[in-house]
C-alpha positions in Angstrom: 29.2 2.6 12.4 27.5 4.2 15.4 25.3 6.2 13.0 24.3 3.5 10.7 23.4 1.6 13.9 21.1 4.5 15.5 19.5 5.0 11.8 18.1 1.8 11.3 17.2 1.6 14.8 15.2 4.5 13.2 13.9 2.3 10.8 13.0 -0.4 13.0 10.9 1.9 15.4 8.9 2.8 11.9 8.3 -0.6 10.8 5.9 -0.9 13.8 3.7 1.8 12.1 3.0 -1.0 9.3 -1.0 -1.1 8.2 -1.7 1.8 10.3 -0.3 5.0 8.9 -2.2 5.9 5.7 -2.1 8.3 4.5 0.9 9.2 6.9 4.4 7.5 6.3 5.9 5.1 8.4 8.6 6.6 10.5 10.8 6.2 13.7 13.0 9.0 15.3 16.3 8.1 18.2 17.4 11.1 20.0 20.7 10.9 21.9 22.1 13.5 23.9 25.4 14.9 23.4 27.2 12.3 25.4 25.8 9.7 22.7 23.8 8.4 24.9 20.4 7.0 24.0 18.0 9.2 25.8 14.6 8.8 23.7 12.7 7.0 20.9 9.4 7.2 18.9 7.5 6.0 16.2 4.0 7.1 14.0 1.7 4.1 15.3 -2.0 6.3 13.1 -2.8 9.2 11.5 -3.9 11.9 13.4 -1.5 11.1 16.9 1.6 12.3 17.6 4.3 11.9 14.9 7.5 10.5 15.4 9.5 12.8 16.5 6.7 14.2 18.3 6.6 10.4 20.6 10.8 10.8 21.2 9.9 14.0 22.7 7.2 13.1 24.6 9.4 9.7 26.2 12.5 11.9 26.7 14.8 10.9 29.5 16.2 14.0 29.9 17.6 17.2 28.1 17.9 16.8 24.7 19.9 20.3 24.3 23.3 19.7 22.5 21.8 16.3 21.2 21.6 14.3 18.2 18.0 12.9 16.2 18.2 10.1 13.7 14.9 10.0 12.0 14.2 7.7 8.5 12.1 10.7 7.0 12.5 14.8 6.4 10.5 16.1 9.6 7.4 17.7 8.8 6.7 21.7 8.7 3.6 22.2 8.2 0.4 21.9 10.5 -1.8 19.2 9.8 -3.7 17.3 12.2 -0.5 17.9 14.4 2.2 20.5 15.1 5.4 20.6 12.7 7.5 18.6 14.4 10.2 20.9 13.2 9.4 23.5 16.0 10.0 20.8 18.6 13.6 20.0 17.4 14.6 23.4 17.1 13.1 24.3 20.4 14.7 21.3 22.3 18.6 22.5 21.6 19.0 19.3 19.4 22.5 20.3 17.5 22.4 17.8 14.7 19.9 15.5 12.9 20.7 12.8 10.9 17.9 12.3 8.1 17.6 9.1 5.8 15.2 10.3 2.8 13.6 13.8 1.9 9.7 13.6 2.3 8.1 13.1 -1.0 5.1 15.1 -0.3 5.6 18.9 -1.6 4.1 20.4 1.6 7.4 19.4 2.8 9.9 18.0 0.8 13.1 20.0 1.6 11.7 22.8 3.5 12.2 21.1 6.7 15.7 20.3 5.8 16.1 24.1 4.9 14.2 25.4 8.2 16.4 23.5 10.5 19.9 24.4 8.9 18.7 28.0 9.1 18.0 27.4 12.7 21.6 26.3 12.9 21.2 22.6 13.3 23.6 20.3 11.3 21.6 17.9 8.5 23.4 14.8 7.5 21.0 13.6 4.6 20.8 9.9 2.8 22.1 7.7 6.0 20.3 4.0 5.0 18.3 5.6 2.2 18.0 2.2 0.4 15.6 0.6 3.4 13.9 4.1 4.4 12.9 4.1 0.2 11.9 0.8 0.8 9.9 0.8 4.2 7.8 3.9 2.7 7.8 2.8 -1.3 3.7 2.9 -1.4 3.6 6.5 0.4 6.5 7.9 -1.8 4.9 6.4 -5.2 1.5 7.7 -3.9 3.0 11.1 -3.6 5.1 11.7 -6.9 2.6 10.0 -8.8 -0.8 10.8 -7.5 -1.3 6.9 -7.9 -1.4 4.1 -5.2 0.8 1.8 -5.3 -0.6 -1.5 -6.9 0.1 -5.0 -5.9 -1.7 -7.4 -8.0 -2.5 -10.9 -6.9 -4.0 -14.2 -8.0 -3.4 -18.1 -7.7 -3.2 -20.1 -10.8 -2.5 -24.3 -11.2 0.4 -25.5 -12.1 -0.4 -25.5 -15.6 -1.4 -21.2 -15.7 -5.1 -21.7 -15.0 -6.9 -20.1 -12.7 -10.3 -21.6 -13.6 -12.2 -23.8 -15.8 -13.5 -22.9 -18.6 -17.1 -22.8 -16.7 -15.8 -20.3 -14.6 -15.4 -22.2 -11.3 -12.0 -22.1 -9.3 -12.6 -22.9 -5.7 -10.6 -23.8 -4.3 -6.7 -24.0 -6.4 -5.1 -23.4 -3.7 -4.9 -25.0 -0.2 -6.0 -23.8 3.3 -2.9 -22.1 4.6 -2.4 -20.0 1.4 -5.8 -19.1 1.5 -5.8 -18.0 5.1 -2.5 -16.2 4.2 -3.9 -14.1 1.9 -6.8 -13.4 4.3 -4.0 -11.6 7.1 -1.7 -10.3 4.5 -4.6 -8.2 3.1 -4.3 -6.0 6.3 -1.3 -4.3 4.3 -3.5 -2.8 2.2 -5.7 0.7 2.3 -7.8 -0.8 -0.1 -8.9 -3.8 -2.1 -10.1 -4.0 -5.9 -12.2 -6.5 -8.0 -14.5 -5.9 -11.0 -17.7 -6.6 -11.3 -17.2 -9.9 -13.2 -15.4 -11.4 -10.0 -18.3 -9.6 -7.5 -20.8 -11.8 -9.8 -18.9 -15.5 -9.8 -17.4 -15.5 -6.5 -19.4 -13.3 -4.4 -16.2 -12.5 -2.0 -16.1 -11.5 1.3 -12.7 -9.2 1.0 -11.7 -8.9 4.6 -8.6 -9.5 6.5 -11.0 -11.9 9.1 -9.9 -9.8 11.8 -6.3 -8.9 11.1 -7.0 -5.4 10.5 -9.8 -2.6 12.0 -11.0 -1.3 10.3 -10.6 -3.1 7.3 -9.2 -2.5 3.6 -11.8 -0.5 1.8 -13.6 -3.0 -0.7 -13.9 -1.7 -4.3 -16.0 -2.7 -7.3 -15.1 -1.7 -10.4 -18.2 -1.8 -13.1 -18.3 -1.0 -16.5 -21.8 -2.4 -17.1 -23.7 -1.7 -13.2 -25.1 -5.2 -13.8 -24.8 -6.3 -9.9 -26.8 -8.9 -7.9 -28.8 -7.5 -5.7 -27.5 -9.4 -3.0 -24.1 -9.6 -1.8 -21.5 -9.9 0.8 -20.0 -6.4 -0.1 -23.4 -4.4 0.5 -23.1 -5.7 4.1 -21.4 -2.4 5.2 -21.0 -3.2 9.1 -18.2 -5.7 8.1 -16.7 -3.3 6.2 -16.9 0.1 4.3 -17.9 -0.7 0.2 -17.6 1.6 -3.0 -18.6 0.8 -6.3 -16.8 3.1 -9.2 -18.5 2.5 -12.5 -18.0 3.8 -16.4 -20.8 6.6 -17.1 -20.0 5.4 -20.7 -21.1 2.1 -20.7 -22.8 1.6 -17.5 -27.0 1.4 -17.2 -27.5 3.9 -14.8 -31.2 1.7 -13.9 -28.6 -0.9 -12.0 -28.1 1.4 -9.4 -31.5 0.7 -7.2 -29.5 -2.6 -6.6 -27.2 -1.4 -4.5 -27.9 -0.3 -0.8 -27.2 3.4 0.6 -24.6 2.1 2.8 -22.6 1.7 0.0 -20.7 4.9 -1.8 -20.8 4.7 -5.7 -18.5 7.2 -7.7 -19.0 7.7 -11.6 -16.0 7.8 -13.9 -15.6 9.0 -17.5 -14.0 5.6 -19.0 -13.0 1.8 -17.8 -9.2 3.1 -17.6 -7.9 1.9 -14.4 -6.1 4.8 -13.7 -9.0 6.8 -12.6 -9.1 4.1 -9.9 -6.0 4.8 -8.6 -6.6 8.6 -8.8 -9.6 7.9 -6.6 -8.2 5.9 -4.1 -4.6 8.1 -4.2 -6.5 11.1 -3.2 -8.4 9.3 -0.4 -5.2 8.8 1.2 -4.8 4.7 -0.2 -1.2 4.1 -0.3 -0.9 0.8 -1.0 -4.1 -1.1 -2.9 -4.0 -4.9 -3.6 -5.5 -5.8 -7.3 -7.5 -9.6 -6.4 -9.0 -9.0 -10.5 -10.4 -11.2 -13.1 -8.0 -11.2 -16.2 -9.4 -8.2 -18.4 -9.2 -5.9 -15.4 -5.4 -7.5 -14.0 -4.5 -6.6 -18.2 -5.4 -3.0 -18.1 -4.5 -2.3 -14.7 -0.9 -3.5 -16.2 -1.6 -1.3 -19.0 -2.0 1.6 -17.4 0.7 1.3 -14.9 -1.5 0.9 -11.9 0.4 -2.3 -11.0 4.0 -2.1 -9.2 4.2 -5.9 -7.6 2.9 -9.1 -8.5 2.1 -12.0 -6.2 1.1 -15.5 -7.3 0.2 -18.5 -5.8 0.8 -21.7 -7.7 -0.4 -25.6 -6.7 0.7 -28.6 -8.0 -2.6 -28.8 -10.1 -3.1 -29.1 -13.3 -6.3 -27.9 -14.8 -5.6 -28.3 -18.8 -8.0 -27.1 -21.4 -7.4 -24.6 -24.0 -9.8 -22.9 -22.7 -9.4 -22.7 -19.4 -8.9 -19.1 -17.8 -5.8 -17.2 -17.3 -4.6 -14.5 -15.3 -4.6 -12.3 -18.3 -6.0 -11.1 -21.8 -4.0 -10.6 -24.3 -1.0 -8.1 -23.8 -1.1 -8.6 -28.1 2.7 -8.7 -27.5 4.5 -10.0 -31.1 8.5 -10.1 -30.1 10.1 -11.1 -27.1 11.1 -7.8 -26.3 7.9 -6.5 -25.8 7.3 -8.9 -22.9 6.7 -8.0 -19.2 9.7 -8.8 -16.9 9.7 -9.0 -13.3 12.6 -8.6 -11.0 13.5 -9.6 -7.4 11.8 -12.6 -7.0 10.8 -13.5 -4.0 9.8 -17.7 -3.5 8.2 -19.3 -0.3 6.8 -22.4 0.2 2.8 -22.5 2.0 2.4 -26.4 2.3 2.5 -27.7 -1.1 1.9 -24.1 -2.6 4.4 -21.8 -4.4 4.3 -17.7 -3.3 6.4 -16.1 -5.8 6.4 -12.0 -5.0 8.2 -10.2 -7.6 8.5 -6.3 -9.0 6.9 -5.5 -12.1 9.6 -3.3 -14.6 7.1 -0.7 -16.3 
């Protein structure tokens, strides 16, 4: 019981680290000593300080030597922008550590375990591994698939619209889900529209404060057919890059868009190249704020792996009114998308419904 109870303490300690650890994982580390004594803790608060274990260390109380460690990820071995924290726990004496998950990431994954039991320390491996997979689902995805993890969003009427058929949606929802949306965007390493929704809506895409610096802002083109103006070539508010098909795109659009901005070509409008781009600038965890066509092949291509919506008690009718998506050209039930572990909370009079998307 004891251990469950240091582990998640753990777990707790990493949780801090939330919307400040990217590219890093979020992670906590209790060392006792061999009384069973709580005699240090620690947690990864950015990338580039001390790790976790690293912090416990650092606040010890006293000798750690004959001790325990209860940490929610494998320690580290290799030098990055820090020391392996693996060194440290075999130079403190610390006899046994208590590990929740393996690190995804190949730099480490199982060679710490395997350095430490050489050294003679005991490993006790998968101690809560259902909330440590959990707390770090965006840096382990990022790492075995070499994609970030995609949450797509949008708010619709009660009726599925989320527009008229003019285009114009401000506003479906009301204040306090809007402002929501603003703060929870400061989970993200990164947001994503296309070009379509840069045109129509000209958003700001900013936590308004939550979170410095903020979520990257990303455009995603297929024509290069921007206004010249913008809120997103303001670059002191926050960073912008534009990612556009070479296939499609008219290259001439570009003297539209201001230096500050970065602009990255791709081969094709897959949206899997996005999240190979953003992946290997460290994103772990991207929200998806798309028009339909670009929500439908992000779907498509796997890029998605949650889905938030936001539904008012409005009804917008109209055949052709705008939906969240194109057409999936499903034919038979069985074919259709499913989501699991829904999630429902009321915002005023508006519906949040987070769920998981089965791919």
């Amino acid at each position: 019981m004891s251990h469950t109870k240091w582990m998640k303490r753990a777990i707790s300690l990493a949780s801090l680290g939330n919307n400040t650890t990217s590219p890093n994982p979020r992670v906590g580390a209790v060392i006792l000593d061999k009384d069973g004594n709580l005699i240090s803790e620690g947690f990864h608060y950015k990338a580039g300080m001390p790790h976790a274990e690293a912090m416990a260390f650092i606040n010890l109380k006293k000798d750690a030597k004959g001790g325990s460690m209860y940490v929610n990820l494998e320690p580290c071995c290799h030098q990055g922008k820090t020391p392996p924290c693996v060194d440290k726990i075999i130079s403190s004496g610390i006899k046994k550590v208590y590990i929740s998950i393996q690190d995804p990431d190949k730099r480490v994954s199982g060679k710490g375990i395997k350095l430490l039991k050489k050294a003679g320390i005991q490993i006790h491996l998968g101690l809560c591994r259902k909330e440590s997979l959990d707390l770090n689902k965006a840096f382990i995805h990022r790492n075995i698939t070499k994609k970030s993890f995609g949450v797509l969003k949008w708010a619709m009427s009660m009726d599925g619209r989320i527009g008229l058929k003019n285009g114009k949606s401000k506003w479906i929802t009301n204040v306090e889900s809007r402002s929501l949306v603003h703060s929870s965007r400061a989970e993200f390493d990164a947001i994503i529209i296309g070009g379509n929704t840069l045109r129509e809506d000209n958003p700001l895409l900013t936590t308004r404060g939550f979170k410095n610096p903020e979520p990257l802002r990303v455009v995603f083109t297929k024509s290069l057919n921007l206004p010249s103006k913008s809120n997103l070539w303001d670059c002191s508010k926050a960073k912008t890059i534009v990612i556009y098909d070479s296939s499609t795109a008219n290259e001439k659009y570009l003297t539209r868009i201001p230096k500050c901005v970065e602009v990255v070509k791709v081969s094709s409008d897959n949206p899997e190249l996005i999240s190979k781009i953003l992946a290997k600038r460290g994103c772990n965890k991207v929200l998806w704020e798309c028009g339909p066509r670009l929500a439908t092949a992000a779907i498509q291509s796997n890029c998605i792996q949650e889905i938030i919506t936001f539904i008012a008690p409005k009804i917008l009718g109209g055949e052709n009114s705008m939906n969240p998506f194109g057409d999936f050209k499903f034919e038979e039930m069985h074919e259709i998308l499913k989501l699991s572990n829904a999630q429902v909370s009321l915002i005023g009079n508006d519906i949040r419904v987070k769920s998981t998307l089965k791919n």
